[in-house]
Structure formats: C-alpha cells, structure tokens
N, C-alpha and C positions, 0 to 999 in steps of 0.2 A: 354214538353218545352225544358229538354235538345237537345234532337235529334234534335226540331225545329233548335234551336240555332248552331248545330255539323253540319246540312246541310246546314243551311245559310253559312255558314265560307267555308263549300265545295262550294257552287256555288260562293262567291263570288270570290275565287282561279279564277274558271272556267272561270266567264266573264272577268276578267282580262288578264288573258294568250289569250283570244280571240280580247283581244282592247277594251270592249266595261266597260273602266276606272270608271264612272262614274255611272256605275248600281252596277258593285261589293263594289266600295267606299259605296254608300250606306245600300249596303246587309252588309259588315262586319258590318257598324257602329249598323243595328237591332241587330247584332249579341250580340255586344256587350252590347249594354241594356238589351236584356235577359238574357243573364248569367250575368251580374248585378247583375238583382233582384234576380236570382238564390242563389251568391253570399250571399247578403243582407239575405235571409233567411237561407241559411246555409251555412259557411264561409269555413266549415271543408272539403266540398266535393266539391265544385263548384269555389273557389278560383284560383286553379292554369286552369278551364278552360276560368276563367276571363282573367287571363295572358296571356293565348295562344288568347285569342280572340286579346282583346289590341294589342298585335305581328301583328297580321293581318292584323287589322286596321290602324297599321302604319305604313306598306307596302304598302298596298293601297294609303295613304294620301301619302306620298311618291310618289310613281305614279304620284298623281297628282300635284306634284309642292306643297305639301303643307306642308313645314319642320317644322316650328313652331307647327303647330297641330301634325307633322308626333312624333317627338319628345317629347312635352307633353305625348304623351299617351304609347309609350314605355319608358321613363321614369317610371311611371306608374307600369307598366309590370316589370320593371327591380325590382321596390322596393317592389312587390307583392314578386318576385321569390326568391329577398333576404330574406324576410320575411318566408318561406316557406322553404330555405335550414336552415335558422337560427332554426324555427321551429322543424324539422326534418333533423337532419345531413345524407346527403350522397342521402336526397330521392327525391332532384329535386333540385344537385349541374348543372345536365346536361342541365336544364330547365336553369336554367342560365346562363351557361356559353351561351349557342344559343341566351338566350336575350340580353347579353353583344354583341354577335356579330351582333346582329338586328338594338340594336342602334348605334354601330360604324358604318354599314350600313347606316343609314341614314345620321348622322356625313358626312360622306364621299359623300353621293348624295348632302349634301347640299353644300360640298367643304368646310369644317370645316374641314381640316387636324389636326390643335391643336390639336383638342377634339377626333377626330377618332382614329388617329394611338395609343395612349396612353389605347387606349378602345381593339384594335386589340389585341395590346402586353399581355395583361391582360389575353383578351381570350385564347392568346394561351399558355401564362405559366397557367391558370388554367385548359386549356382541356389536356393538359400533365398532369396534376398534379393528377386532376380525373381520365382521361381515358386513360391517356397512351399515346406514341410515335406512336403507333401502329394505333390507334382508327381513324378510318373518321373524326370523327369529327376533332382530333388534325390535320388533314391531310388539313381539309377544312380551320383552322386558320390562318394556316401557308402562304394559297395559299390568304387570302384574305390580313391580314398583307404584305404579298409582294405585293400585288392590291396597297395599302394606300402608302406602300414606293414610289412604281412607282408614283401614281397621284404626289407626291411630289417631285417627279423627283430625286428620290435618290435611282438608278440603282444600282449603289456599294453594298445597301442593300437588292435592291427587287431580282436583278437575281438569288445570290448564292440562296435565301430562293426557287424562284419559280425549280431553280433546284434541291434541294435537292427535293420538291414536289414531281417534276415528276418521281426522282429517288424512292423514296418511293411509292408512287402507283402503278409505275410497280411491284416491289416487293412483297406489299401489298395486292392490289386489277388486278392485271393483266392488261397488255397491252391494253384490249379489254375495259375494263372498262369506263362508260361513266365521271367517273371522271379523269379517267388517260388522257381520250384524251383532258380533259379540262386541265387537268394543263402543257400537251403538247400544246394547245393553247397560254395559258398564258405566256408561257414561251418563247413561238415564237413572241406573241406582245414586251414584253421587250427587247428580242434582235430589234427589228425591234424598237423600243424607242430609243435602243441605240443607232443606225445604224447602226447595222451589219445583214444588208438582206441576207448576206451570208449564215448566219446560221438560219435566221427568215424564206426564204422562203422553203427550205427541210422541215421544222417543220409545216410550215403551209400545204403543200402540203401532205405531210402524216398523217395530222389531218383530214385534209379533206377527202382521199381516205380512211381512215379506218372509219371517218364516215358514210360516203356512206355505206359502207360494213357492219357496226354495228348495225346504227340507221336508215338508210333507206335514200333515195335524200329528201323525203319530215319534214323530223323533222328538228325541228326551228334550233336545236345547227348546222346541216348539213347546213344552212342557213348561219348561223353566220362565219363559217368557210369558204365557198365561198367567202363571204362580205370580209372578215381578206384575204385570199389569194387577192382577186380583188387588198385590201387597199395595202398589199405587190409589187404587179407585179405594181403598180400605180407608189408606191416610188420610183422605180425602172428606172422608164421611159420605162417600156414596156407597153402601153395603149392599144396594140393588142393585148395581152392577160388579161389585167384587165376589156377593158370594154365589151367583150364577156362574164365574170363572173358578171359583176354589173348588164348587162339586164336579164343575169338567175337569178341572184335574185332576181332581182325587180318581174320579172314575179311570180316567185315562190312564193314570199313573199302575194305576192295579191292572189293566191290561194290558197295558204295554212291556211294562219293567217288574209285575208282580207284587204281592204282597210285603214281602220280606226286604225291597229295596228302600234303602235311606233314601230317596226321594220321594216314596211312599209315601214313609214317614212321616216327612217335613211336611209333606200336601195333608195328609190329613191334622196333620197339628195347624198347620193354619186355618185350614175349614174349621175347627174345633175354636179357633181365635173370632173368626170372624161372626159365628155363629152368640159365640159370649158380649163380643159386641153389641149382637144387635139385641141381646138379654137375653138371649134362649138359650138358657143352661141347660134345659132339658134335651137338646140335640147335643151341645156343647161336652158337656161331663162324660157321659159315652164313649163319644170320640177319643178326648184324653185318653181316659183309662185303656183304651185300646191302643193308644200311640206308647204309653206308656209301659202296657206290657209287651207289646213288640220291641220295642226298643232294649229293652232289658233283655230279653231271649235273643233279640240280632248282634245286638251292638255290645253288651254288656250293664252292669250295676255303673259303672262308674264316666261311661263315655260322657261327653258333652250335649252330646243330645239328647243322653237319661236323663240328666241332671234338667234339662230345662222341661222333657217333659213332666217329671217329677214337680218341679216349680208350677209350672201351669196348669196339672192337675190341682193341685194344692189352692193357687190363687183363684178358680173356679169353684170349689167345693165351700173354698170360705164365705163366697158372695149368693151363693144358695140360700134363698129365705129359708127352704125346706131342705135341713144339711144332709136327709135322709134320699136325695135327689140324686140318682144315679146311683147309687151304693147297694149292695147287697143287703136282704132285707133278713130277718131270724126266721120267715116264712117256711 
C-alpha cells in the first residue's frame, strides 16, 4: 500500500508536466486517501508521507484553478509539518519550511499578495536559520520572495534580492547550473518589469544560448526562455525577431509537451499577441479563438487563463476593420 500510494504521487507529477491536469488532480487526490488510512493506522511512520502527499495535492488543485480547495489542504500539510518539527526538533524543520513555501505558492497563484509575501519572508529567515546562506534551498526563497515583491510591483525590493540570487548561484552552484540560469532568467524579467531592456535583453539572450547548450533545444525551461526573449524583442518594437521565436515556440511547444499543455497555451496566445501587433488580425483572431477554446476544455470557464484569453479574443475582434474577420460565417 505504501509504494501503491509513492507511485501514484509519481505519476500523478508525470501527467501534469504532460498537460493532462485532470488525471493527475485525481491520481494525487487516491494518493492521498491512502496514505490517509496509512496514517490513521500508524501516525508515527506514515504522517509526514500524509504531508508530502497533501503538498501534491495542492499543486495539483492549483493547476487547476482551484485555491480554495488548493489551500485547505496545504494548510493541512503545513500544520501536520508544524506538528512533526514540534514533535522532533531539527527532523522535518526542512519539510516545512518547503511547506511554508508551497502555501505561499499558492497565496500568490491566487494573487493574495497580503497572505503570500509575509509567508515568503518567513521562509526565508527560517531556511537561513536551518540551512544556511549557502543551502538551495535558502537560494530557492530568496528568488521566489523576489517573484512575490515583483507580482506586487515593488521592484526596489525584488531586483537587488533577484541579483543577489544570481550572484550567489554562480558562486554556489556554478554558471552552468539549471538554477543559476533561472535566477538569470528571473532577473532579466525584472529588469524588463522595470524597463530597462537594456539590460533584460543580454540576460535573456544568454539564458537562452547557455540553455540550449546545458539542457538541450527540446526542454520546457529552453522553451520558456525563447517565449521571455520573443516577450523581450516584442517590448522592444522589434517584431522581426520576436515573432520568428514565438512560431518556434508554439511549434516546439506542440511537440514536445502537446497540444493540451498550459504552456501551449500561453505560446500560442502570445504568437496570437505578437501577430496583432504587427496588425495581422488575420493570423492573430484564429489563433485566439483556438487558445480560447482549448483553454475552456483544459483549464475550465473560469481559470485565469480563460479569462485572459477571453479578454484578448475580445480586444482583437474589436480592432477588426472587417468584425466578420475570423468568425464564423452563415455560409
């Protein structure tokens, strides 16, 4: 029954990262009733795999639009993990400070800045406090606490943290590392938040070429990092070289990670963006409407990503000299 339990939580990782939302949502959630009654029969050994399940599960729920449930249940998880360092000093302070940054995680998908950033700051004076200046992990708090300042648009505090980031993981974990070229990501969106492309696009452009080099053209982060250079060269008002990267990604993104994958998605809504920029509603409107009705069938009516594709179908169709431009016709 454990192992049962240990593989569900791995496949339900796996159909997630693949798109297919909705099968892993339910594979954690078995997961999580059996280590339940695990649990329920012995507290002393199966407890903290309760914890990690819950975590999972509210990643998932997460996923899918669903914070209220997503938050119940690492709530949950948080006061299992509390209960467990109080328990045993020192022997799963790590287990929570990662559950403290799971539910600031969701905090922050649901756009609860209040509740998130005050969660972040905790994590990271407690992952210093356990593991050091040094530790990944304190490395990983620092870069997500600067995520939370940025959503909040308070750049004064998120750059110097995302810099210091990156200055330490080079140090730390080495140039090549798949965390260093994220906090070199990150740290190239904030300048590019700030508006200073000046310095967002070098950063983004040697995140890219050393991804390529590290991880390969086909992995998702090498994905993400085209998509961030495309969004860069866009701000920019160079659309000859953004939307050359938006159709390699859309393409890549459909063979690598599928149709049906939220990243997908996002690649083809910005192809659909950068296309209305350059005035071709005619490419542009299309696209929409196909992010739109995918999104509705993966994600549901109500997620935040329907909602914006819904908005930019909309804002596209209004700026149609011909409104009959992309739409079905009475033919």
């Amino acid at each position: 029954m454990p192992d049962l339990a240990m593989s569900l939580n791995n496949l339900g990782t796996m159909l997630s990262e693949v798109g297919r939302r909705q099968e892993a949502l339910e594979t954690a959630a078995e997961a999580v009733e059996i280590r339940r009654r695990l649990a329920a029969e012995n507290p002393t050994a199966y407890m903290p795999d309760l914890a990690s399940a819950l975590n999972n599960l509210g990643n998932r729920l997460s996923e899918a639009g669903r914070w209220n449930q997503a938050r119940s249940v690492s709530d949950e998880s948080l006061r299992i993990y509390r209960q467990l360092a109080a328990d045993v000093p020192y022997a799963h302070e790590s287990d929570l400070v990662a559950s403290l940054s799971n539910l600031a995680g969701l905090y922050l998908a649901a756009g609860d800045l209040g509740r998130a950033i005050p969660l972040y700051e905790q994590t990271l004076t407690d992952s210093i406090r356990i593991l050091g200046e040094d530790h990944p992990m304190a490395l990983f708090a620092r870069n997500n606490l600067a995520g939370a300042y940025e959503s909040a648009g308070d750049l004064g505090r998120a750059i110097p943290l995302y810099e210091q980031t990156l200055t330490d993981s080079i140090r730390i974990l080495g140039e090549d590392h798949p965390d260093t070229l994220l906090a070199r990501n990150n740290l190239a969106g904030a300048y590019e938040s700030a508006g200073d492309l000046g310095r967002a696009i070098p950063l983004y452009e040697q995140t890219l070429t050393d991804r390529v080099r590290v991880l390969g053209e086909g992995h998702p982060a090498t994905l993400t990092s085209r998509n961030n250079l495309a969004g860069a060269y866009e701000s920019a008002g160079d659309l000859g070289r953004a939307i050359p990267l938006y159709e390699q990604t859309l393409t890549d993104s459909i063979r690598i990670l599928g149709e049906g994958h939220p990243a997908t998605l996002t690649s083809r809504n910005n192809l659909a963006g950068a296309y209305e920029s350059a005035g071709d509603l005619g490419r542009a409107i299309p696209l929409y409407e196909q992010t739109l009705t995918d999104s509705i069938r993966i994600l549901g009516e109500d997620h935040p990503t329907t909602l914006t594709s819904r908005n930019n179908l909309a804002h596209s169709r209004g700026r149609a000299p011909d409104k009959h431009v992309g739409l079905p016709t009475d033919s």
